[in-house]
Every structure is written in structure tokens, then in C-alpha cells.
N, C-alpha and C positions, 0 to 999 in steps of 0.2 A: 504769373507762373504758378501751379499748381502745385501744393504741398506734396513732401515726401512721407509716404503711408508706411507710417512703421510698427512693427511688430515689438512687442516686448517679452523675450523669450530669458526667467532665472529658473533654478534648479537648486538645490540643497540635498544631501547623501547623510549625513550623520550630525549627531546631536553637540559634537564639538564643534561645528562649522556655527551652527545655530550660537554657540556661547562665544563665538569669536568677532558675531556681529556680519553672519552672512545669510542669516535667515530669509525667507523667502520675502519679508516684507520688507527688510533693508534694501535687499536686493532689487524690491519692484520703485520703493521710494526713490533711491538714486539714478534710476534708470528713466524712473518716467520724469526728474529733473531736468536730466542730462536731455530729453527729446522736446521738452517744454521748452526747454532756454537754445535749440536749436531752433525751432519754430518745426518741426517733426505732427503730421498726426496721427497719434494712436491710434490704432486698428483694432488692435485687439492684446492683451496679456496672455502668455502661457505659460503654465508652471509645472516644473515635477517634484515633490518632494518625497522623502526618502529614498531618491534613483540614482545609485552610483552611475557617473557618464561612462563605465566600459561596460555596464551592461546590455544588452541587444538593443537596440532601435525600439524592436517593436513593444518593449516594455517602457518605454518615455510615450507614454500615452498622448501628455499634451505636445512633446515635439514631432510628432505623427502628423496630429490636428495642424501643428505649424506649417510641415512641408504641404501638406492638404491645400492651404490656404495661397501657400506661394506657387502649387501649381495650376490653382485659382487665379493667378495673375491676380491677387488682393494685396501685393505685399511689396514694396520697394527696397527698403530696409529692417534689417533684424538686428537688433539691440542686446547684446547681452555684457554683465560686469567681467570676465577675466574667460581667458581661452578652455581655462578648465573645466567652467560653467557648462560650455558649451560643446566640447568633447575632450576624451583623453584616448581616442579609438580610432586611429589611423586611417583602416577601413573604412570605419562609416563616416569618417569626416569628409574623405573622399568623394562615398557616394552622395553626401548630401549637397559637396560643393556643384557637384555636376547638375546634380533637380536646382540650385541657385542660379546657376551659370544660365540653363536653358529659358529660365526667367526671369532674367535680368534683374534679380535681387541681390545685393550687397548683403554682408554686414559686418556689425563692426565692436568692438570692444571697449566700455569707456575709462576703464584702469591698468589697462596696456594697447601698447602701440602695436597695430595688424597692420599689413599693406598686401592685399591679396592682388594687385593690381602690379607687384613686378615680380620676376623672378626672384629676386634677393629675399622679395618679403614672403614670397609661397615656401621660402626653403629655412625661411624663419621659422614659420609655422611647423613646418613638416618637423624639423630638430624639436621644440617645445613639445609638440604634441607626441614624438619618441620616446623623450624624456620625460612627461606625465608618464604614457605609457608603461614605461620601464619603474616608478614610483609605485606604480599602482600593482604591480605584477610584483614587487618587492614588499608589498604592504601584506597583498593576500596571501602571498606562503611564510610571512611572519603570522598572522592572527590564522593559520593550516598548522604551524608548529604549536602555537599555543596551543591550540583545540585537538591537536593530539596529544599534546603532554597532560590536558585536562582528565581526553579520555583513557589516557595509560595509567593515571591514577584514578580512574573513574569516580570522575565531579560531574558534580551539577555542572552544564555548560551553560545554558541561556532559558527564560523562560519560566513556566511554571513549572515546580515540580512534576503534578498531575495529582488527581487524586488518590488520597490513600498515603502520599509520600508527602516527609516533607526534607529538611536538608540541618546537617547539623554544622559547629562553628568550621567546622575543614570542608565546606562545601559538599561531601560526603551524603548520598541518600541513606534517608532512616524512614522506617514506616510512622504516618504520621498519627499519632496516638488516638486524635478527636475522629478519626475517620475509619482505622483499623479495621476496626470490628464492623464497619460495615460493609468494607471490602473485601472480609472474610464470607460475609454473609451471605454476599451475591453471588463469588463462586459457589459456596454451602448451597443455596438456591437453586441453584443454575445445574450443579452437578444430582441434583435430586429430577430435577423437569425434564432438564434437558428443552429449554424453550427460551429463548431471550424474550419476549413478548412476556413468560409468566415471571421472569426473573424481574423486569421491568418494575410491571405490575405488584410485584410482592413487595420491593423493595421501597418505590415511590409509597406506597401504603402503608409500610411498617415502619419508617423514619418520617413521617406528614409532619411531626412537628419538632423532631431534630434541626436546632441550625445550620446542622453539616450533612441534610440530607441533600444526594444527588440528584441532579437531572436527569433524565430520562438519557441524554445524549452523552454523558457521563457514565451510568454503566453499561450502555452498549462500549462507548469506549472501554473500560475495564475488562470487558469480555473478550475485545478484539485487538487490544494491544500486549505485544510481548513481551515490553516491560514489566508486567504484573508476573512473569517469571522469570526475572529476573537481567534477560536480554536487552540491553542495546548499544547502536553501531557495531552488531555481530560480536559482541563481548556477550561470555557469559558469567554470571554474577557482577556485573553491574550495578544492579539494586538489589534487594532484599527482596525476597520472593516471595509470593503470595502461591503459588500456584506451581507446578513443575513443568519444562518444556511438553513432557508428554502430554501432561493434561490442557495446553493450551492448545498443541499442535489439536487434538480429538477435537476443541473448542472449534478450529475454525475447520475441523473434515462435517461435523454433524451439525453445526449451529441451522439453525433456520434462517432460509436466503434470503425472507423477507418478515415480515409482522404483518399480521391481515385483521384491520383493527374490527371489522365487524364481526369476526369467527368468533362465537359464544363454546366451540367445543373442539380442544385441539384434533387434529387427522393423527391418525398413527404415523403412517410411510411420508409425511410432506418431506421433500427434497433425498428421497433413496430411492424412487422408482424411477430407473432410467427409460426415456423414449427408446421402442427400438428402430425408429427412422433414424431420428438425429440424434441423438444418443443425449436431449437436456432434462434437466428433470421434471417428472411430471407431477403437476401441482392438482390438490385436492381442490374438489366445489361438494356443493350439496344436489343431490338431486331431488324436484319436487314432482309425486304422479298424483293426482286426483284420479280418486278412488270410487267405483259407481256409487257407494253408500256415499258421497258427500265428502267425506274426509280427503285428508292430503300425508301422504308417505313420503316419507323422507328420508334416503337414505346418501351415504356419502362414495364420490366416485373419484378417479382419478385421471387428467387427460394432460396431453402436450399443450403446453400454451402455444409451441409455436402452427400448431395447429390453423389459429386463424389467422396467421400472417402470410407462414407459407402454405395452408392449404394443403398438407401432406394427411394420408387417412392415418392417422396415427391410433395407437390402441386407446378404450375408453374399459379402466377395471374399477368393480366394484371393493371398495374396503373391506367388506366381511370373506371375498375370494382370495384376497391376498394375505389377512390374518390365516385364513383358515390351510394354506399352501403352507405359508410358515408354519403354521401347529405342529403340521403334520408330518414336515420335511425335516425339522431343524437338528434332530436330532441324532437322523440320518446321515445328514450331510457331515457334522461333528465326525462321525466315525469314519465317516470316507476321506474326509481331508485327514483324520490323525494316521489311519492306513497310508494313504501317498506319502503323507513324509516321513512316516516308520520308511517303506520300501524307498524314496530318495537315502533315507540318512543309512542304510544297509547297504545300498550301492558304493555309496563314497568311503565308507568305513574298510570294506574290499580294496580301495587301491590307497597308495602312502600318499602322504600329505606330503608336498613339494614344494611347498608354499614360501616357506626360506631360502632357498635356492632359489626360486621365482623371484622374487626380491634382489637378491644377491644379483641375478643376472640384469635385472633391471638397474641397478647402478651401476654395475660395470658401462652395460649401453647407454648411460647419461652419461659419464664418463669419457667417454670414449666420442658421443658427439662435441662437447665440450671442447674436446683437445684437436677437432678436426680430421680425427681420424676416418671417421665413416661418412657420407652424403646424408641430406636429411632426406630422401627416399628411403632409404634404406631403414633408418631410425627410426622412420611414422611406421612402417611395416613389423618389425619388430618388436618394436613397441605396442602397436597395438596387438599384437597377436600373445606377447608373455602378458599383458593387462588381460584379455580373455580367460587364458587356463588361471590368472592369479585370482579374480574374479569366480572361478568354481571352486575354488578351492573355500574362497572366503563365505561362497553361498552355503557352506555345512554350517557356520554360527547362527549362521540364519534360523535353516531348516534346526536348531535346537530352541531356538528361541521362540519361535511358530510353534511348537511338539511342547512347550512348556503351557503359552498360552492356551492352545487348545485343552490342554488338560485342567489349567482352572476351570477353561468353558465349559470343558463336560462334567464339573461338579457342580455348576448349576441347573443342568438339566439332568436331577438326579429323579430318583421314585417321586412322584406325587406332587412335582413343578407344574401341570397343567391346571392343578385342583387350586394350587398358589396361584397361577396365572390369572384364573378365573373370576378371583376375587378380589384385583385390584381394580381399583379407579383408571378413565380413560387417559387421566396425565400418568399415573406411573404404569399404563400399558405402552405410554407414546416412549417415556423414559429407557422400558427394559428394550424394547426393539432399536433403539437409536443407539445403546449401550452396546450392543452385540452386533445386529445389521449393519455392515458401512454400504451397501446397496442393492439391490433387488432387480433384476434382468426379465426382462419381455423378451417374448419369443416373435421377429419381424414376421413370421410366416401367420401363424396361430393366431398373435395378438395375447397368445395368455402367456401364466407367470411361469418359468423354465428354471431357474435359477437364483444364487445369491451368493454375495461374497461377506466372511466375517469381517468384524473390529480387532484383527489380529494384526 
């Protein structure tokens, strides 16, 4: 008579399981007893560790591989120490009874009694596995309260601080002293380039033999997480700030989309020149012509990358046409936008501001949905319709707020800024365009430059 080929499938979720003596090698030890001293031959061991069993299927990697194997017809019997091992998930215990069932594979428990083979004992299971269920769903909105009472008094929850931070006796973030200053540094850096590549660069070079210098993967982190102003889980002040939400948000509108390790000289416009096909942005190369005298010119261009995927004829502009439009425009345009919103903010000033009574009428209409007075037709209609006029009303903070910015902008473009322009380096020529410019517009007809919008 032919052995019965059996699987040995344990599982382990937390470090308390582990010290209570359920760890995954307990677990394979007594298991692969229990199939030895039946006369059972092992086929194969599968194991999950660190996978709570309500979580999806397809995150139990090796119980995947198991069903795999049993719809492989490799498998007659499945081994596991206690029903919890082996789910607490109604659902998928379900579907997996069914991929056993169609293959004539059992299995079986060896420190509790299963009977899947009568009714009584399928409704055994079904209750047990309820009641894990309901266990586990009682555990996770226990350890959901903690980790919002953590975050209401905003603590450290899990993990590492990160850099820069570290945590005081009240679990409390503090900036962490050995590293401060050179998280100070890399913004300082970074808001002078405006380049993560130079910021990188600078930094891995200026702490080389600091024992708290970062990786490379470490201050791009810094640059791109909101924590360094102070955000998180949508809490503001949470940590100690390095940095203000504005100047993170600018971080991630200007940053560079990529690092191009063999550029020896940054582009001006990399990631502001929009395609006017597909509207992504067009990234800088070099171009090279030999020249009849021998030589080679080299100048820098700008195209669609998606150019050579999709094949669409997109524009190709040179860098000194697109400086030289900015030169020539920027100044212009300054007074054209501060003109529109003089003449919006002169419009709105002409009629009364309604704005409190917009309001006022919008609770009375919640109100009033609330207590079932009105249909929700009626509600979403009205509703949206006092949201629109409260909406104009609120767009005059705006338009002062834009009317303020512009005006610092236009005391940088005062007498004799091109004579200044002229005489910086091509990193703070990249810097002042990226500070001002948020993007630069092709014309789809033309293919040339037509427009641009500010950092307003």
C-alpha cells in the first residue's frame, strides 16, 4: 500500500507567538514527528513567517506554493499544529476547502481535533474559525485605538525615527542633535540649486568622513518626505520642522524627475517645458554637429521623450531660444498678469461680499437635509450651486494674495537684473528660472515657445 504524501504547512505572525514556543521550527519539529511516527511521506515543508492568517491569500506566499502543489495532484495530506495556523478567514478557508476537495487532499490538525468529513465537524470548524475571526477583528481595532491615541498625542509609533530626528523619554519627536545641522544643510543646498543630483553631491562630499553622514537614498528621502515639515498621518506639527509646508510643497512642484548621472552641466528648463502633443515634460540631451573645419558643436536641446515610444512629431527647441524668449518676455508678462488681477480685484470690489449669508444658507440646507425635510435631489442642487457663488467670493483672497506675490516678483526684475542675470553660473541660472518659472508652454501649431506660467 502506498504511503500517504504529506505536506507540512506552519505559519508564525508575531514575536509573542515565537516566545510562547510556536515558532516556525517548533512548529516544523512536532509536525514532522507527528508524520514520522504515522509512517506519512513528506513532500515538501511550507512556511509563512511574519503573516497574520486574515491577511489576503495572496500574501501567504508559501501557502499559494501549497495549493499549487495540491492542484498538482502532489499532495494527499496537509499537516498543520492548530486551526489558527491554518486560517482565521472564513472566506478563504472556504475557497481553499474547495481547490482540497476537487483533489482529494485532507488535512488535518495534530493539537486539536477536526472532522471535515461530517456535518457536525464542518460546523465545528465554521464556529472556531467565527470566533478566531471575531478575535482578530477585536485585536485590530484595539492596537487602531492605541495608534490613534499615540497619534493624538503625537508619538513616535513604530520604527525608526528617520533622519535628522530622534525621540525623547515621552516617546515625543526632537531633532536629533548629531545630524541636525546636516539636515539643515541639504535644504540650505538644495534651496540655493534647486537640483537633488547637486544637493546629493554636495552633501555626500561635505560629511565623507562624518559618522552621521547620509546616503545618497537618505537625502533624497529628506527632500521628499513631509515629515521634514513637520506633517504626518495629515497632522500638522507633528515633528519639529525643518522646513515649512510651502517650501516642501515648491520641493516636490520643481524637483528634478530624475538624476542623469552622466550630465557634466545642469539644462536650464529640465522638467518645465511642457510637450504640446501630450502635454509630459520635455527633457534636455546634447546636441553634437561636426563642423567642416574638424571640430564638434555642441549645443543643448530639448525633446519629448515619449517621442520614441509613441512616435508623435513633437517639438525639438534649442536652450539659448528658450532662455532668450524668457529674457525678453518675463517682464512683460509680470505686468500683464499684475494688470488682470488689478482689473478681477476691481470687479469683485463693485459688488458686496455675500459670503456670510452663503454660509449661513448652507447650514440652514444641511440642516434641513438632516432632519428629512428636503430630498437629496434637491440638496446636491443646491448645494452645489451656493458652493459655486461661495467659491467667487472666496476667489478675491486669492486674487490678493497672487497681487502680493507678483509684486515681490516685480522687485526682482527691477533696473539692471539682466546685467546680474548675466553674470551668474549655469547652476544659479538653473536655480533663478526654477524659482520663478513653474512651466513653459509650446505652441502644438508652431512648435515654438508661446507662453509660461509663474511660481505664484
Amino acid at each position: 500500500m502506498p504511503k500517504i504524501r504529506c505536506a507540512i504547512y506552519d505559519r508564525v505572525s508575531t514575536e509573542l507567538q515565537v516566545k510562547e514556543g510556536l515558532s516556525l521550527e517548533a512548529q516544523k519539529a512536532a509536525l514532522t514527528d507527528y508524520a514520522v511516527s504515522h509512517g506519512y511521506e513528506i513532500v515538501g515543508y511550507y512556511a509563512d513567517e511574519g503573516i497574520t492568517a486574515r491577511k489576503k491569500m495572496q500574501n501567504r506566499k508559501d501557502l499559494i506554493r501549497l495549493l499549487r502543489d495540491v492542484e498538482a495532484d502532489k499532495i494527499d495530506l496537509i499537516l498543520v499544529t492548530k486551526l489558527d495556523r491554518w486560517f482565521r478567514n472564513i472566506k478563504d478557508y472556504h475557497n481553499t476547502q474547495a481547490i482540497l476537495e476537487a483533489h482529494h487532499c485532507n488535512w488535518k490538525t495534530i493539537f486539536e481535533e477536526y472532522d471535515t468529513s461530517t456535518a457536525n465537524g464542518r460546523f465545528a470548524i465554521n464556529i472556531m474559525l467565527s470566533v478566531n475571526e471575531n478575535e482578530c477583528d477585536r485585536t485590530s481595532d484595539r492596537i487602531k485605538s492605541v495608534f490613534a491615541y499615540k497619534k493624538h498625542n503625537r508619538e513616535h509609533i513604530n520604527g525608526r525615527p528617520g533622519y535628522g530626528y530622534t525621540t525623547d523619554a515621552d516617546k515625543q519627536f526632537i531633532k536629533d542633535p548629531d545630524t541636525e545641522h546636516i539636515v539643515e544643510d541639504i535644504f540650505a543646498r538644495y534651496f540655493t540649486t534647486y537640483s537633488k543630483k547637486d544637493t546629493v553631491t554636495y552633501i555626500l562630499n561635505k560629511y565623507a568622513e562624518d559618522p552621521h553622514c547620509p546616503t545618497m537614498y537618505q537625502v533624497n528621502r529628506v527632500l521628499q518626505n513631509e515629515a521634514y515639515c513637520g506633517r504626518m498621518y495629515g497632522i500638522d506639527g507633528y515633528r519639529p520642522a525643518y522646513i515649512t509646508v510651502e517650501q516642501h510643497q515648491k520641493i516636490q512642484a520643481i524637483c528634478d524627475s530624475k538624476i542623469i548621472p552622466h550630465q557634466t552641466e545642469p539644462f536650464l528648463f529640465s522638467s518645465m517645458i511642457k510637450c504640446p502633443i501630450c502635454g509630459r515634460n520635455m527633457s534636455g540631451f546634447v546636441k553634437r554637429q561636426h563642423l567642416k573645419s574638424g571640430g564638434v558643436s555642441e549645443y543643448k536641446r530639448y525633446r519629448c521623450g515619449a517621442k520614441f515610444t509613441e512616435y508623435h512629431n513633437g517639438a525639438c527647441i534649442s536652450e539659448s531660444v528658450v532662455e532668450e524668449y524668457l529674457l525678453g518676455h518675463v517682464v512683460e508678462q509680470i505686468q500683464a498678469d499684475i494688470l488682470a488681477l488689478q482689473q478681477k480685484q476691481q470687479q469683485q470690489k463693485k459688488q458686496p461680499d455675500k459670503s456670510a449669508a452663503i454660509r449661513a444658507e448652507l447650514e440652514r440646507l444641511n440642516n434641513m437635509y438632516l432632519k428629512g425635510r428636503i430630498k437629496e435631489d434637491f440638496y446636491d442642487a443646491q448645494y452645489l450651486a451656493l458652493t459655486e457663488k461661495l467659491n467667487a467670493y472666496e476667489s478675491a483672497e486669492s486674487i490678493d494674495a497672487s497681487l502680493s506675490s507678483y509684486e515681490a516678483l516685480s522687485d526682482v526684475f527691477s533696473d539692471g537684473w539682466q546685467e546680474m542675470y548675466q553674470e551668474l553660473d549655469i547652476a544659479h541660472r538653473k536655480a533663478f528660472w526654477k524659482e520663478i518659472i513653474k512651466d513653459i508652454i509650446v505652441d502644438a501649431g508652431s512648435r515654438k515657445i508661446c507662453g509660461f506660467h509663474f511660481n505664484v
